[in-house]
RONURO-38979 format. One record per residue (C-alpha): x, y, z. Coordinates in pm, whole numbers, padded with zeros to 5 digits, always signed. Example, Ala and Ser with C-alpha at 12.3 -4.5 7.8 and 13.67 -1.06 7.14 Angstrom:
+01230-00450+00780;+01367-00106+00714;
//
This chain:
+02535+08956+21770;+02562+09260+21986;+02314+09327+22208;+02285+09703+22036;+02183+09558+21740;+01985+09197+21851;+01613+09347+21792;+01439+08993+21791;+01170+08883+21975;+01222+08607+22209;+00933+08373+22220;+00828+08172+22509;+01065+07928+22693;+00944+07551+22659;+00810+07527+23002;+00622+07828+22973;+00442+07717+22709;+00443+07369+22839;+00236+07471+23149;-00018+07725+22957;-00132+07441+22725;-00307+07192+22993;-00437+07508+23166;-00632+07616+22822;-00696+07268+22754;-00914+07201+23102;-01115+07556+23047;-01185+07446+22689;-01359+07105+22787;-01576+07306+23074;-01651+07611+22893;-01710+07526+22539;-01485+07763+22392;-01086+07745+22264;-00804+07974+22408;-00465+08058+22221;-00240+08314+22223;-00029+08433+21934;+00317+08648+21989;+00457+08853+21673;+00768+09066+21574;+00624+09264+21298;+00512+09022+21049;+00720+08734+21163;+00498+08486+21378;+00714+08429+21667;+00527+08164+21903;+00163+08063+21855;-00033+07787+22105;-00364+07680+22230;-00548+07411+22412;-00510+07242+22068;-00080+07215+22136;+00209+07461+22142;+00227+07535+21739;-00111+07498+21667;-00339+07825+21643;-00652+07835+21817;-00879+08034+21519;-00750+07674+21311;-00765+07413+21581;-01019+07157+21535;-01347+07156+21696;-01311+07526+21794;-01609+07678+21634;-01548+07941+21900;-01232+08084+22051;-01052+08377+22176;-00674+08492+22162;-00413+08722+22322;-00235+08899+22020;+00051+09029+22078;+00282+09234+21859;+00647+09386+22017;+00885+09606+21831;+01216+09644+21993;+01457+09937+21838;+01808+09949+21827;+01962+10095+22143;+02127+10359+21945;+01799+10497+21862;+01548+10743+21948;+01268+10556+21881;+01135+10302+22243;+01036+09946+22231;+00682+09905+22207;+00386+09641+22214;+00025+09634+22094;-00187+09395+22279;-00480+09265+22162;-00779+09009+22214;-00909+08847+21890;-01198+08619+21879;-01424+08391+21693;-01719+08614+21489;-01991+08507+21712;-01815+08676+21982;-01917+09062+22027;-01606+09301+22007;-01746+09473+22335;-01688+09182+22525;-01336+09092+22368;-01253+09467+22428;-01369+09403+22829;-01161+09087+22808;-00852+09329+22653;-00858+09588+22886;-00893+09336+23205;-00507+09197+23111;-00417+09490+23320;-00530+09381+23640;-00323+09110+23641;-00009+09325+23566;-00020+09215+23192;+00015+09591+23041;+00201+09723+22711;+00558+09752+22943;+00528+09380+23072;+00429+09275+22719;+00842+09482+22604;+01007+09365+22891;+00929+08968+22856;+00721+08886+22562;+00737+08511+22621;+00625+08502+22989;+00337+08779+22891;+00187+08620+22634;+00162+08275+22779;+00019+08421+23092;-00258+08645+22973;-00351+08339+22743;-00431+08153+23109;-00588+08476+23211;-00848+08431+22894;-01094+08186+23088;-01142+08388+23400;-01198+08712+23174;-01440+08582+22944;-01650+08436+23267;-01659+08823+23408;-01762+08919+23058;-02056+08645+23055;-01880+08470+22759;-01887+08167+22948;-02174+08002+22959;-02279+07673+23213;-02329+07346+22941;-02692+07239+22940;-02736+06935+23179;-02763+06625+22989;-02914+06306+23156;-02996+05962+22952;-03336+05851+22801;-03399+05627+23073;-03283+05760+23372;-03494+05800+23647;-03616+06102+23781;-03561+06105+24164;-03793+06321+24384;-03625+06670+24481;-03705+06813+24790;-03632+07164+24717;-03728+07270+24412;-03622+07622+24376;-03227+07442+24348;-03285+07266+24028;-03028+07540+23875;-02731+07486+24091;-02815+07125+24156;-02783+07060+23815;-02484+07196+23748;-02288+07181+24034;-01997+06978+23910;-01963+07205+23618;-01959+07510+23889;-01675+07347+24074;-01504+07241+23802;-01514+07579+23661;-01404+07760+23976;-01106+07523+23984;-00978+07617+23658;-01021+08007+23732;-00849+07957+24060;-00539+07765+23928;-00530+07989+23666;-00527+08323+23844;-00314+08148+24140;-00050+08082+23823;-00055+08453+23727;-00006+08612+24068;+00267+08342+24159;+00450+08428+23851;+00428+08790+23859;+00533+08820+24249;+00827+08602+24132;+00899+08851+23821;+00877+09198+24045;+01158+09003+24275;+01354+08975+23986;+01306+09339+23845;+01246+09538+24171;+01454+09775+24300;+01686+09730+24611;+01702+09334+24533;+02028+09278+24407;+01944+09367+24054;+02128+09671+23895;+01937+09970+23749;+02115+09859+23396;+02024+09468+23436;+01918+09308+23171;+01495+09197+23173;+01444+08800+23134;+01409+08858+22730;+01800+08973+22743;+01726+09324+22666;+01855+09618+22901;+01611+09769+23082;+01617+10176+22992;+01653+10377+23304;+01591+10774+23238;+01866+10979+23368;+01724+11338+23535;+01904+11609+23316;+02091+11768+23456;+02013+12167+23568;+02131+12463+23328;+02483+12588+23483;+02487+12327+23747;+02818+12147+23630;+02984+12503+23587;+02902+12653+23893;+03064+12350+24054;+03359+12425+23849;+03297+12776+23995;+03362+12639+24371;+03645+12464+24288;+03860+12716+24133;+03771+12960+24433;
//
């Protein structure tokens, strides 16, 4: 299949979607809620994962009364035509959640150099990375909530010398264990999109016409050229 004509989507590679799963599985067990991300071509489902498994959708995982996913649809076009690739990106979540705060959680993607042209260029590595994006965003949006300390019927109650630090006492494993995930998880972002801009910056070794890591050529606009340019050079020549 030519490439003018190859207008799949490719969907993550397996260790892409290897390393996103125990990443949404660790932020599900602290925070109480499931993370997925789903990757389409149209109406064809092209990859779909969660802290559930690669395959298995978060809105149908088990024990996920509440959950949020990155939704992402790309259309590529046939080179011959007019029409650009495109992507709609989107942040879908359980009905409890408020659409405000998915929409904050949406338009944060960004930040992390997860926009519409990332989303064309490498579907795969987008998706899977704004799914491991999904716990950090949903703390900023105060989605996240601290679990309720639990303690057992006949534990005893030792004497607390400062009493104003019953909050963070309480919870301070959750607190740590929380700021690990959203460290490791943002730390996995910026690692892999320093190592994409190598790949796809200009002046590395990588021609204007190279092909992105989904296999597609990368458009390049030409500047058109100025009205009577090419015949007043023929102009010069001739005298």
């Amino acid at each position: 299949m030519t490439g003018d004509s190859d207008i799949s989507v490719p969907a993550p590679a397996a260790d892409e979607r290897a390393d996103t799963v125990p990443l949404l599985q660790s932020a599900a067990t602290s925070q109480g809620i499931c993370y997925g991300w789903r990757l389409m071509d149209g109406y064809e489902v092209v990859s779909v994962g969660s802290n559930a498994g690669d395959g298995t959708a978060v809105e149908e995982a088990p024990g996920c009364p509440r959950w949020i996913e990155v939704y992402a649809d790309v259309t590529y076009t046939s080179e011959s035509s007019e029409a650009n690739d495109f992507a709609t990106v989107q942040v879908k979540g359980s009905g409890d959640l408020e659409l405000a705060d998915l929409y904050r959680i949406e338009a944060g993607l960004a930040r992390f150099g997860l926009d519409e042209g990332t989303f064309v260029d490498d579907p795969g590595w987008a998706v899977t990375r704004a799914a491991t994006t999904l716990p950090l965003l949903a703390v900023e949006a105060g989605l996240a909530e601290p679990a309720a300390p639990t303690a057992g019927p006949t534990a005893a109650v030792a004497p607390l010398p400062d009493a104003g630090s019953d909050f963070w006492r309480d919870r301070w494993l959750w607190l740590l264990a929380t700021l690990g995930i959203l460290v490791l998880a943002a730390l996995f972002v910026t690692v892999g999109v320093r190592q994409r801009r190598r790949t796809t910056a200009p002046g590395r070794g990588v021609a204007a016409d190279a092909p992105s890591r989904s296999g597609r050529k990368l458009r390049v606009r030409v500047p058109a050229q100025r009205a009577g340019a090419e015949a007043a050079g023929r102009t010069r020549e001739t005298a």
